[in-house]
C-alpha positions as CSV (number, residue, x, y, z in Angstrom):
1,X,29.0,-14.0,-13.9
2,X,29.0,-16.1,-10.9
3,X,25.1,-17.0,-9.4
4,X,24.4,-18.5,-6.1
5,X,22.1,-21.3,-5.8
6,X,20.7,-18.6,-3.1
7,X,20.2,-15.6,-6.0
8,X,18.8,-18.4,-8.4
9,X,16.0,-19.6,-6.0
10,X,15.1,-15.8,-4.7
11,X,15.5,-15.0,-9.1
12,X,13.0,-18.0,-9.8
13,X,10.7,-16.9,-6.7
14,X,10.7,-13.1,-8.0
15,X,9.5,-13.8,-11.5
16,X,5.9,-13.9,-11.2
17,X,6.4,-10.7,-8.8
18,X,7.9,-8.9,-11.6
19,X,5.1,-5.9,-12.5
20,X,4.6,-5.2,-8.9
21,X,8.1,-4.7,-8.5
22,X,8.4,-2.4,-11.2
23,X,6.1,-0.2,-10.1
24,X,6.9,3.4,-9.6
25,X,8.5,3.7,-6.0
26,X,5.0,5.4,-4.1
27,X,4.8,5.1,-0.5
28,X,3.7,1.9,0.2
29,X,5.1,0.0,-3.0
30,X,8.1,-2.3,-3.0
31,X,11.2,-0.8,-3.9
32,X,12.5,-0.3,-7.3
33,X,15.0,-3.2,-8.6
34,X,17.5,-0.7,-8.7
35,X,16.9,0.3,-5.0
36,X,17.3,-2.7,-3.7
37,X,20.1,-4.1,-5.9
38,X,22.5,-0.8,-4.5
39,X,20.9,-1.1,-1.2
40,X,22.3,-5.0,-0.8
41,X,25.5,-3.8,-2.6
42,X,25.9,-0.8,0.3
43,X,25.2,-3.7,3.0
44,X,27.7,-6.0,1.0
45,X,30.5,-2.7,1.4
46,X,29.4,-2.1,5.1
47,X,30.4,-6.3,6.0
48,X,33.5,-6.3,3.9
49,X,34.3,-2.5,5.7
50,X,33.8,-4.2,8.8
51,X,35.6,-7.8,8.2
52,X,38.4,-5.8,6.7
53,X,39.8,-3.6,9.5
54,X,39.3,-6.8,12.0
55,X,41.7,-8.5,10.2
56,X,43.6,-5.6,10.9
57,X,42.5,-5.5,13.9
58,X,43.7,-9.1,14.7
59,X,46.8,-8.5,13.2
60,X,48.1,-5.6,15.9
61,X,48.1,-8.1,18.1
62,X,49.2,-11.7,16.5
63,X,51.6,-10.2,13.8
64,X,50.3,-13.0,11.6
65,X,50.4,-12.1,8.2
66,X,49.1,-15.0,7.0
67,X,46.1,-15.1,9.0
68,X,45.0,-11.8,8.1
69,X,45.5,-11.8,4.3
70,X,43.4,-14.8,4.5
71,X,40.3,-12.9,6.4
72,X,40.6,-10.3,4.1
73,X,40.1,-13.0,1.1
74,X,37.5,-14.6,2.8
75,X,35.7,-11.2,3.0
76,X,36.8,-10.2,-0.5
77,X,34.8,-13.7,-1.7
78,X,31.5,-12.2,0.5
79,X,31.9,-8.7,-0.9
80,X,32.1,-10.7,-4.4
81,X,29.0,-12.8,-3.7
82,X,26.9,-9.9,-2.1
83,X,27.3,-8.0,-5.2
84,X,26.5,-10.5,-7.9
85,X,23.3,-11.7,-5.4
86,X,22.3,-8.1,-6.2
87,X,22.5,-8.2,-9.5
88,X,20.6,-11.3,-9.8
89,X,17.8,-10.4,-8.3
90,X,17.6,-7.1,-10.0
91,X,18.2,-8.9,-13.4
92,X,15.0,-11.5,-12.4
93,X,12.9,-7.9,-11.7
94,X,14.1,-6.9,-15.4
95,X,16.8,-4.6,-14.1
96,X,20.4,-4.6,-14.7
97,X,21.9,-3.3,-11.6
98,X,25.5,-4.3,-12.9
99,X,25.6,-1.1,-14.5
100,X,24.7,1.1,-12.4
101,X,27.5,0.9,-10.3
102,X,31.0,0.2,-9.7
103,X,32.2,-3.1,-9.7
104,X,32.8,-5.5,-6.4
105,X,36.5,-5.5,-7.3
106,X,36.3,-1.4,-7.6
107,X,34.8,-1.6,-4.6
108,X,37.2,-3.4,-2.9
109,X,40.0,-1.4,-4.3
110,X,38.3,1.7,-2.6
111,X,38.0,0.4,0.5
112,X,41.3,-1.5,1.0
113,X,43.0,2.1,-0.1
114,X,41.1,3.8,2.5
115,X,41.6,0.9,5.4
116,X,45.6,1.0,4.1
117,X,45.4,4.7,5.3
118,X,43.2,3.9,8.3
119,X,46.0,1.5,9.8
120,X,48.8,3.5,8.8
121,X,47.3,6.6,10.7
122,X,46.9,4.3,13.9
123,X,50.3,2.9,13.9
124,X,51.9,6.0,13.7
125,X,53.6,6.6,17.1
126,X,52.8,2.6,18.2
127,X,55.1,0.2,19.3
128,X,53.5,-2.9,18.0
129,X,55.1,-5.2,20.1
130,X,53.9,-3.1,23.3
131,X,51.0,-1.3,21.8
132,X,49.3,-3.8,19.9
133,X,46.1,-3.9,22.2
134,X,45.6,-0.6,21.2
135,X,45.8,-0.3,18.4
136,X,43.4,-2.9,17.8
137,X,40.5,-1.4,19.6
138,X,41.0,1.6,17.8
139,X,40.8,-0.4,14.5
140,X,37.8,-2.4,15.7
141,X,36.0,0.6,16.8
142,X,36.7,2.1,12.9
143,X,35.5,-1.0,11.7
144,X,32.4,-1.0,12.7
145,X,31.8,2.8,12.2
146,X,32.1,1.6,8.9
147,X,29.5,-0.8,9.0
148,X,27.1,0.9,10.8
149,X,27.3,4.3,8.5
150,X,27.5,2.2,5.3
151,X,24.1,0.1,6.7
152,X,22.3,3.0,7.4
153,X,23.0,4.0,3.7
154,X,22.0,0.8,2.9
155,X,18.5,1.0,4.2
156,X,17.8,4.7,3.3
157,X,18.4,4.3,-0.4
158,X,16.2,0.7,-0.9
159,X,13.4,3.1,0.8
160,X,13.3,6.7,-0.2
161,X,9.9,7.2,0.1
162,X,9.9,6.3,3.9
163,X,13.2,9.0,4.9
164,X,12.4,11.5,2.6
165,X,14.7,14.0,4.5
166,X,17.1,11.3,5.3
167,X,16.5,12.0,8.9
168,X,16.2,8.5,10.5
169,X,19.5,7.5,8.2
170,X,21.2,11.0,9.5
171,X,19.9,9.8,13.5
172,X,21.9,6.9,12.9
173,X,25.3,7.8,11.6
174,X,24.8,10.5,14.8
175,X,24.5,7.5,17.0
176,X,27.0,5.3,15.8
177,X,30.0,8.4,15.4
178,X,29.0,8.9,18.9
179,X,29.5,5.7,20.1
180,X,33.0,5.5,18.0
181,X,33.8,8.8,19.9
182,X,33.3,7.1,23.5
183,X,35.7,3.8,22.3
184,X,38.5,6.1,21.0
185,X,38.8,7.7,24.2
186,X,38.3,4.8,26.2
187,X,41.2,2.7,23.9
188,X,43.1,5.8,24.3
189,X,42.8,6.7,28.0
190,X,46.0,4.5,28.7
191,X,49.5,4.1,27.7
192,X,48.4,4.2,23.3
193,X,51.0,6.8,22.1
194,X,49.1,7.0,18.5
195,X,48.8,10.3,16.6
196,X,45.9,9.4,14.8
197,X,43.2,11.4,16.3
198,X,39.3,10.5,16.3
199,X,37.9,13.1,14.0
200,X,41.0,11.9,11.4
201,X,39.9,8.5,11.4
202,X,36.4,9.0,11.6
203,X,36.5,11.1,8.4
204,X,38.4,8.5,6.5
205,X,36.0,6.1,7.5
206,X,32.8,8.5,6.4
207,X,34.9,8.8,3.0
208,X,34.7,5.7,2.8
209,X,30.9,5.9,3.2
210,X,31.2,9.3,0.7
211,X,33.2,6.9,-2.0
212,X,30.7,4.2,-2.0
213,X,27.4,5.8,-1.9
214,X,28.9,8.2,-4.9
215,X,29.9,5.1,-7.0
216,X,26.6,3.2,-6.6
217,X,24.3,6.2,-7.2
218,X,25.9,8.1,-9.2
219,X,26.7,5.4,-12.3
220,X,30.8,5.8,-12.7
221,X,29.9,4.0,-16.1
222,X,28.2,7.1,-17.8
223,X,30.8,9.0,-19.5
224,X,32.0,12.1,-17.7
225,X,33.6,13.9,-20.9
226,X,30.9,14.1,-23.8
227,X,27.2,12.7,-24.3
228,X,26.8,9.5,-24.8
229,X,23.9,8.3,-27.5
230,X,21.6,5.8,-26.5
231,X,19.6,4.1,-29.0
232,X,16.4,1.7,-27.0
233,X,15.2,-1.1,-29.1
234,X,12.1,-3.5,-28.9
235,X,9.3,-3.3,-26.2
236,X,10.6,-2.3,-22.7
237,X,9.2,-3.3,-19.3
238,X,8.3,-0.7,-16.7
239,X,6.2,0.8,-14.2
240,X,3.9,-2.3,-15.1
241,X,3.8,-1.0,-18.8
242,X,5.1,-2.1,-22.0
243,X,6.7,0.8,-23.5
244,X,7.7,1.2,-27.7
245,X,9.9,3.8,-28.5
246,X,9.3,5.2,-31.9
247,X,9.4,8.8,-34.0
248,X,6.3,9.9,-35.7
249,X,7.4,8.9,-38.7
250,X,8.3,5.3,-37.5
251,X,11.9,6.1,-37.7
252,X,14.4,4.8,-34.3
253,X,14.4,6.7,-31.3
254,X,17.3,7.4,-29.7
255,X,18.6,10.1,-26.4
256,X,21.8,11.2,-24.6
257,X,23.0,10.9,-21.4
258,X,26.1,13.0,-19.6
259,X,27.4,12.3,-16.1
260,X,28.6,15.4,-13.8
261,X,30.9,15.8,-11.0
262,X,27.9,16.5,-8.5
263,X,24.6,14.5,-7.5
264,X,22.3,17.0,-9.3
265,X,20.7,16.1,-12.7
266,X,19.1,17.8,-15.2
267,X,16.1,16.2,-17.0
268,X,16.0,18.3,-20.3
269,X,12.9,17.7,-22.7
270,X,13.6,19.3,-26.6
271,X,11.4,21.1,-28.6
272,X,10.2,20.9,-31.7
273,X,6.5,21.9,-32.6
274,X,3.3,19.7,-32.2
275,X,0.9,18.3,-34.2
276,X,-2.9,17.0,-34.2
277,X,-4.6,16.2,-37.3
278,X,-3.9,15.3,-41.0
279,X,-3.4,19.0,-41.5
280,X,-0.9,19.8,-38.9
281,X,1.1,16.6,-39.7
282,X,1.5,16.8,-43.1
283,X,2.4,20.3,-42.4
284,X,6.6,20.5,-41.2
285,X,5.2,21.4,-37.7
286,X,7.4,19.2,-35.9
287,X,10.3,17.4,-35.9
288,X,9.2,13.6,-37.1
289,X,12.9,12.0,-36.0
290,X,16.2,11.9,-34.2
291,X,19.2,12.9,-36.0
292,X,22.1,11.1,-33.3
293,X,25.5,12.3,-34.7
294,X,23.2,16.0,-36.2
295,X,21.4,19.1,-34.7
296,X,19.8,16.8,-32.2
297,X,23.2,15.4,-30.5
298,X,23.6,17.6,-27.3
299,X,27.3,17.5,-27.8
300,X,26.7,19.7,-30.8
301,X,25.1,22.9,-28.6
302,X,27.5,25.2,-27.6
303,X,25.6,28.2,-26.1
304,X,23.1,29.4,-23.6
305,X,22.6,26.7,-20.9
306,X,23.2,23.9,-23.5
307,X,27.5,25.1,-23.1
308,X,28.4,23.5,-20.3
309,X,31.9,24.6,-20.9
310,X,30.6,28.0,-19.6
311,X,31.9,28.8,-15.9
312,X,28.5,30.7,-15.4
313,X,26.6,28.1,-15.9
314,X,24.7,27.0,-12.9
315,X,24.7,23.4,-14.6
316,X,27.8,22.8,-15.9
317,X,29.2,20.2,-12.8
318,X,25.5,18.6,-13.0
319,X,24.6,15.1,-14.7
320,X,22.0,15.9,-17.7
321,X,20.0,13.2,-19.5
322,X,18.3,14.9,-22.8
323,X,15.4,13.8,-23.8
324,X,15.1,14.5,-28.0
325,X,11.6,14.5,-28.7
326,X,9.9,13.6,-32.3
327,X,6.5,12.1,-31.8
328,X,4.7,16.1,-32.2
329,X,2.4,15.2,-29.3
330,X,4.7,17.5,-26.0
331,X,6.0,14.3,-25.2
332,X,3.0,12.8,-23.5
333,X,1.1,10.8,-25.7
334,X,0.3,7.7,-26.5
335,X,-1.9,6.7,-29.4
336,X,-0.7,5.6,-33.0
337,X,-3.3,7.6,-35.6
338,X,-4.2,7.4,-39.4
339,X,-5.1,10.8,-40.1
340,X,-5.3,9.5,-43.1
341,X,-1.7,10.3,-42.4
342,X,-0.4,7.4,-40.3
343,X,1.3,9.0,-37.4
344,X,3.0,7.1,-34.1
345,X,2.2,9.7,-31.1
346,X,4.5,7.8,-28.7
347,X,6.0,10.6,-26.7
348,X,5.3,9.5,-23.5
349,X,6.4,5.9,-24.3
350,X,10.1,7.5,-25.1
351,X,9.9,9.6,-22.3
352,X,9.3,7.3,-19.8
353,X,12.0,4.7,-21.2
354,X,14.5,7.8,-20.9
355,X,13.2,7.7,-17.1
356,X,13.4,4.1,-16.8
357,X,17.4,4.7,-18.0
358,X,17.6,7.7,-15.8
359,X,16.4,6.3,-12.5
360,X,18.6,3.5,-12.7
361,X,22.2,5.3,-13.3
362,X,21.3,8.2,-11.4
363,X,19.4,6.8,-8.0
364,X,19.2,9.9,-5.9
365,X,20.2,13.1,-6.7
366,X,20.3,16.1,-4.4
367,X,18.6,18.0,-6.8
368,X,15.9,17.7,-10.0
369,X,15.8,20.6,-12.3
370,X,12.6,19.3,-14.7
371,X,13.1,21.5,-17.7
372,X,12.9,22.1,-21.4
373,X,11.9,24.5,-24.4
374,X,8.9,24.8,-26.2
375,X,6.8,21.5,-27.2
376,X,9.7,20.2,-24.5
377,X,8.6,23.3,-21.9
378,X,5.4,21.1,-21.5
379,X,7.2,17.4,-21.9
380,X,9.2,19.2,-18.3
381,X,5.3,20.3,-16.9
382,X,3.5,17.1,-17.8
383,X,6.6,14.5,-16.8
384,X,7.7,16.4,-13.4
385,X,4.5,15.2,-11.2
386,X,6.0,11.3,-11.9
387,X,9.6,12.0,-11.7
388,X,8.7,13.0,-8.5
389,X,7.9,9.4,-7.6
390,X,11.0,8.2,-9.2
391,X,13.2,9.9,-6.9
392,X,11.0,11.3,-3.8
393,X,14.0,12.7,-2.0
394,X,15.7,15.0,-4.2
395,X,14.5,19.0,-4.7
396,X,12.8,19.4,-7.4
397,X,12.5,22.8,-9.5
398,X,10.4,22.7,-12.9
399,X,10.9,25.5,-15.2
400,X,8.9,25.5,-18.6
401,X,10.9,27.6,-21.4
402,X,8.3,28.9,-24.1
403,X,5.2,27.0,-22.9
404,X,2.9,28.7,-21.4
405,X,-0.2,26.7,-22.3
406,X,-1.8,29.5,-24.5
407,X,-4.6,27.6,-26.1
408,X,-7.7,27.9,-27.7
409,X,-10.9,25.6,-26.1
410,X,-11.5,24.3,-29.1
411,X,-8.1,22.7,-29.7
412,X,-8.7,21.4,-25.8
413,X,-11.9,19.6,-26.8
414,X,-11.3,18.4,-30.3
415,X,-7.6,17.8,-31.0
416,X,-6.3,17.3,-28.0
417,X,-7.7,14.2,-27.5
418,X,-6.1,12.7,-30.3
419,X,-2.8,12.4,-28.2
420,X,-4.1,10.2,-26.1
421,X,-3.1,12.5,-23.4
422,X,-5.5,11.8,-20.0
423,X,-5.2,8.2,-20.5
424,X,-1.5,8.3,-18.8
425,X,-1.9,11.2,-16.1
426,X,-0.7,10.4,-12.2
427,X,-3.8,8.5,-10.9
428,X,-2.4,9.4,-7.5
429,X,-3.9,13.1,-8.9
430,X,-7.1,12.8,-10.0
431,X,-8.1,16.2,-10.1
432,X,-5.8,16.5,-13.5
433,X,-8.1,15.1,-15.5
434,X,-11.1,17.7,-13.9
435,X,-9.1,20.6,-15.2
436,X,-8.8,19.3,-18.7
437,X,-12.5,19.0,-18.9
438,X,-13.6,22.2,-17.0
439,X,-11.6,24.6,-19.2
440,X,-8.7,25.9,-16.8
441,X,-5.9,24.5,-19.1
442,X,-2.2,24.9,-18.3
443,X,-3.0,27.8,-15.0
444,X,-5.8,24.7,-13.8
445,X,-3.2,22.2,-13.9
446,X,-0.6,24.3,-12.7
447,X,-2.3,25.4,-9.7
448,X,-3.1,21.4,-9.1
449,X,0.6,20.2,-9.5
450,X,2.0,23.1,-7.4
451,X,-0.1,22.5,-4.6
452,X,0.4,18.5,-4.9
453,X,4.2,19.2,-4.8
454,X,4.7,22.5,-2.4
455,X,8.2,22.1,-2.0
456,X,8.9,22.6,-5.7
457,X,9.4,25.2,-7.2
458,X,7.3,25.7,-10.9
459,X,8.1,28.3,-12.9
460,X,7.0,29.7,-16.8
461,X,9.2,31.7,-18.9
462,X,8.4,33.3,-22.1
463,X,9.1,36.4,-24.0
464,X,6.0,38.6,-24.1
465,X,5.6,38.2,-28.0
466,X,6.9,35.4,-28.6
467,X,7.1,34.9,-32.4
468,X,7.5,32.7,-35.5
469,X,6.1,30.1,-37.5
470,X,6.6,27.7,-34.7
471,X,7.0,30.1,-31.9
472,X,3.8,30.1,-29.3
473,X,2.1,33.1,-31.3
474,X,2.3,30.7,-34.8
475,X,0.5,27.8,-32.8
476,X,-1.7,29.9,-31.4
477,X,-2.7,32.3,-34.7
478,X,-3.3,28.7,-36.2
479,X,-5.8,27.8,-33.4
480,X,-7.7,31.3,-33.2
481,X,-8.3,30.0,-37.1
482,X,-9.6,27.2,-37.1
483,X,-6.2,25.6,-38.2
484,X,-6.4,26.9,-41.5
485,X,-3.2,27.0,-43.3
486,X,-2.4,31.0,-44.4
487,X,-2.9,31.6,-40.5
488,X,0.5,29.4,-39.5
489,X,2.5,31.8,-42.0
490,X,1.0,34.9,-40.7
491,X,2.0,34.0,-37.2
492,X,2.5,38.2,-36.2
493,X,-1.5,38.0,-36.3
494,X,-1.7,36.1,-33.0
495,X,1.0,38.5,-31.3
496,X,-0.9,40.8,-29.4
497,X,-3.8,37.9,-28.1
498,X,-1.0,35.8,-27.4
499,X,0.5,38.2,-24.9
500,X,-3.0,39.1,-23.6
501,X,-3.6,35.4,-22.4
502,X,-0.3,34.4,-21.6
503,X,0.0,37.4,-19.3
504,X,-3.4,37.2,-18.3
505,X,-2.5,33.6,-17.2
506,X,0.8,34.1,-15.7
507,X,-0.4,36.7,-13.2
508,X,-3.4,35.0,-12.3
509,X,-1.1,31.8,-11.5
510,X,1.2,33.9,-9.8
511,X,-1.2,35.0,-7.4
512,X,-3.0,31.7,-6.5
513,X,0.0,29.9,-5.7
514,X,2.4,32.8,-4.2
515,X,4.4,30.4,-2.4
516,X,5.9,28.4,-5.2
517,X,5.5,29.7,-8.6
518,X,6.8,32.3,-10.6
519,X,6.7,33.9,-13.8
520,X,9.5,35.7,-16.4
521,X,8.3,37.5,-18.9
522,X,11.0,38.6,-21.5
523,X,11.7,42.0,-23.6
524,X,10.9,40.8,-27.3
525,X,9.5,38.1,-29.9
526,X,12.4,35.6,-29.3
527,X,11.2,31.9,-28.9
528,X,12.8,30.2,-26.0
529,X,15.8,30.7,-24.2
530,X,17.5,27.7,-22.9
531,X,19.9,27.7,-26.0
532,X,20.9,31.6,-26.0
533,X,23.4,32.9,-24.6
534,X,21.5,36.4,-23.6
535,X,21.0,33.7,-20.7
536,X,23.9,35.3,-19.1
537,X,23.3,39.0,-20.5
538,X,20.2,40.4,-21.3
539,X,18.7,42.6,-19.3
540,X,16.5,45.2,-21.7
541,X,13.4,46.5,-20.4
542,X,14.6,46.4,-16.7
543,X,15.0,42.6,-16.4
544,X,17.3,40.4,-14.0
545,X,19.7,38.4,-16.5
546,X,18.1,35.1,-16.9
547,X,20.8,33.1,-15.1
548,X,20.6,35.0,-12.2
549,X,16.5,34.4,-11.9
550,X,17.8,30.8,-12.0
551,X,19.9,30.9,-9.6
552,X,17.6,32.2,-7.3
553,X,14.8,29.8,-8.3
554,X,18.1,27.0,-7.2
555,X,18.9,28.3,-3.8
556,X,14.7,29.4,-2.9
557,X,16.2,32.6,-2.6
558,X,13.8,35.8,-2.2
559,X,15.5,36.8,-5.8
560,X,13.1,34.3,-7.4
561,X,10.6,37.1,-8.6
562,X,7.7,37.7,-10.8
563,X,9.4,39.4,-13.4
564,X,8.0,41.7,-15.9
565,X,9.5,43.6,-18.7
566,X,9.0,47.6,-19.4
567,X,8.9,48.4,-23.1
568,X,8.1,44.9,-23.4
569,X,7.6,45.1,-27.7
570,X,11.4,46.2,-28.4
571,X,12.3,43.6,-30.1
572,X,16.1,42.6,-29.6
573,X,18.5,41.9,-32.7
574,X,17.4,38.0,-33.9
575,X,14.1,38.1,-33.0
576,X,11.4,36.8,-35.0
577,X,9.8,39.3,-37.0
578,X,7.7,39.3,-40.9
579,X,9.3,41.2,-43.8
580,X,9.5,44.6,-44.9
581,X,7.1,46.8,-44.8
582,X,5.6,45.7,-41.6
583,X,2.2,44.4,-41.3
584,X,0.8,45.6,-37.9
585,X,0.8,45.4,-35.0
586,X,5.1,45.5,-36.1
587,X,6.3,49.1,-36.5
588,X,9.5,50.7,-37.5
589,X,10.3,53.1,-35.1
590,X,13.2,55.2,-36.4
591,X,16.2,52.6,-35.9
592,X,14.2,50.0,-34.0
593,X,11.3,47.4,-34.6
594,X,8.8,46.8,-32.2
595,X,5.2,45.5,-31.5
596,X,2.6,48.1,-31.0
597,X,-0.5,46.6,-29.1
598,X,-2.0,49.5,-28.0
599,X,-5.5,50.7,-28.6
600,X,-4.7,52.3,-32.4
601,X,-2.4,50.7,-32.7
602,X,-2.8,46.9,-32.4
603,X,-4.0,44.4,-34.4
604,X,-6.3,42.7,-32.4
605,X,-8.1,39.2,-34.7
């Protein structure tokens, strides 16, 4: 790749900048690499835009052939040299920008396609000869409607944080098709017997600005087809950290990556148990690796919201990045342990690398959907207040599946810490940290998060029993035990507290933060949801279908409703339940099965 002696001096002068300009984009802080590497690439598209329909321009009236193929490959060599400038300085900040977008000579291609039809719709009903002058005002003017909407791109996207609402950028594509308006008809008020009209050519020209932005935001590299594996290797730079992906177990880390057919992405965080001790992690309570080409593989899941073949599903067109998760800590923490057992807890090292990956192939999507099921329900809570810094002018909605942060104080005070957890929340938010000391849990942080972000929408869902070994009732029955062993078998123990608290919780949340939280509470024992397909059917015990809840909780609709289940312990074909004859509080009741927590009925520990 070609570098200028221009990108080498600005690559030798960035070096020692290099943390700084990782940092995560705050108000205030210096653009991402990535920002600033599509940002000069945008600018580079608005000149060549420009230079490109002057030699056009030119040519209505001179005829000379020559002269204009040889602007357009002088601009061509400046489109060429504003790209790789780009990408040198985003390689010195310990970004490769060259991947995130298109290439220069894609670009190019894109542009001359469009400018070909430009001409052609401007010449069609000249006379060259005699209309020449005409035509090339009306070229000019298109030229540098180009330039200006393709600049104002330019200097949104380098500074999100700034035009959050993209109003300033919107002010000045207003301006500038305005002023294109006024030379049409002024180039047109004569003798210029063109067909072309000014809203035709002014949409080719913003398709030009829709083909660009798409291709350097939206990384054309990612395959469109299938999930691609990723597998990060040795320390990584970012956000002014050295990150070191690992499993638990010390085995390679790897996650998958899909691109869509719209700027929305989905930032999906798997489950797979927790644990916190020598007891816990000797114990299968999590998943210790990543199987790429097995269960983990994304390409492999074929129902619920993980089918994206599936015309009702709201996520099918979107871009996904899945984040596998195997370091038994809910992706957040950071602390290598010898329980005896030695155990990496690097969660939040792989999660952040998957961000670091995310941010720079997918630069600024409309909207955020932060989710993911059980131990990944609170990788989505804990990970959504910085994702929000990584791209601050997209929507964000945050939906936890089977997480609802039913704990026991004493796991807060004495095992918790052994994730390391505190030491990497948002310092932007210090009050965090104040509700993982003062007792308030998951409905304290909640209530912090929600009000730090209003315009995002948080929401829980959970079934009301939820059930298994290493459903939310299992963890929980250990906890309420003191983590002794028998207790994570008989998980049906812990039903009926579990469902005390975690409604207890979810209505108490609900009603301090009415504006931009909301629960859905489930008929049944099933453990999360995001895989099912009664996504898209279930409605027992008087219940919206699942997909229709999150469609609602997508367009802010009034739809997006505390919801509730009636005959809430019916539990539904599949669901979790312990073996013949039924210890309470699970009954037979003539055909059906369900979970009796009245008083005489329930077993309450």
């Amino acid at each position: 790749m070609r570098t200028s002696g221009r990108a080498l001096a600005l690559r030798l002068a960035l070096a020692p900048c290099l943390a700084a300009l990782l940092a995560v984009g705050t108000a205030g802080a210096a653009p991402y690499p990535t920002n600033t590497c599509v940002s000069g690439k945008q600018k580079a598209a608005a000149r060549y835009c420009k230079a490109a329909l002057q030699a056009w321009s030119s040519w209505e009236k001179s005829q000379n052939a020559a002269s204009r193929d040889a602007a357009l490959a002088t601009a061509a060599t400046g489109l060429g040299n504003g790209w790789s400038d780009a990408e040198a300085e985003s390689q010195a900040a310990g970004v490769d920008c060259a991947d995130t977008t298109l290439s220069a000579a894609a670009a190019r291609a894109q542009i001359d396609a469009a400018v070909d039809g430009i001409v052609t719709a401007v010449n069609t009903g000249l006379t060259l000869l005699g209309d020449g002058t005409c035509g090339s005002k009306l070229l000019k003017a298109a030229g540098g409607q180009c330039a200006n909407i393709l600049k104002a791109e330019s200097k949104y996207i380098k500074a999100l944080e700034r035009d959050r609402q993209g109003t300033e950028r919107d002010a000045t594509i207003a301006k500038s098709s305005h002023k294109f308006a006024a030379m049409w008809r002024k180039a047109t008020r004569g003798a210029c017997p063109t067909t072309a009209t000014d809203t035709d050519v002014a949409g080719r020209v913003d398709a030009i600005r829709t083909g660009i932005v798409r291709d350097t935001t939206i990384s054309p590299n990612v395959d469109a087809t299938q999930f691609t594996t990723f597998a990060p290797t040795g320390t990584i730079d970012y956000a002014g950290r050295q990150l070191t992906p690992v499993c638990m177990n010390g085995s390679p880390y790897y996650y998958f990556a899909k691109r869509g057919s719209v700027n929305k992405l989905v930032v999906y965080y798997q489950g797979g148990g927790a644990c916190w001790e020598q007891l816990t992690c000797s114990l299968p309570a999590c998943d210790t690796n990543v199987n790429p080409s097995g269960s983990d593989n994304p390409n492999n899941a074929t129902t619920g919201f993980a089918d994206i073949a599936n015309p009702d599903n709201p996520f099918r067109d979107w871009n996904i990045v899945f984040v596998p998760y195997c370091s038994c800590d809910v992706h957040f923490g950071d602390s290598a342990k010898d329980y005896p057992l030695h155990v990496e807890h690097r969660g939040y090292h792989n999660s952040r690398v998957v961000e670091k990956w995310a941010r720079e192939h997918f630069v600024n999507p409309e909207v955020v959907f932060v989710t993911g099921s059980s131990a990944g329900a609170y990788g989505a809570w804990f990970h959504a207040p910085l994702l929000h810094n990584v791209w601050p002018a997209s929507q964000f909605d945050v939906l936890a599946d089977a997480g609802n942060g039913v704990i026991t104080q004493d796991f807060l005070n004495t095992y918790f810490p052994n994730w390391n957890f505190v030491a990497n929340l948002p310092p932007e938010i210090p009050e965090l940290a104040t509700v993982l000391s003062n007792g308030s849990g998951i409905p304290g942080y909640t209530e912090v998060v929600a009000a730090h972000f209003p315009q995002t929408r948080w929401a829980h869902y959970a079934t009301a029993y939820d059930g298994g070994s290493g459903g939310q009732t299992g963890f929980y029955n250990l906890m309420l035990h003191g983590n002794f062993p028998p207790f994570a078998l008989t998980w049906w123990q812990g039903s009926c507290a579990f469902n005390m608290v975690m409604r207890a919780q979810a209505i108490a949340t609900a009603a301090a933060i009415p504006s931009n939280y909301r629960y859905y509470i489930g008929t049944g024992s099933r453990h999360t949801m995001w895989g099912s397909n009664k996504v898209y059917t279930d409605t027992t015990g008087g219940v919206p279908t699942i997909v229709s809840w999150v469609d609602a909780m997508l367009d802010g609709t009034p739809a997006w409703t505390n919801v509730e289940c009636t005959n809430c312990g019916l539990l539904l074909p599949g669901d979790p339940r312990p073996g013949t004859p039924f210890p309470p509080p699970f009954e037979q009741v003539g055909p059906d099965v369900i979970i009796n927590c009245s008083p005489g009925g329930a077993f309450l520990d």
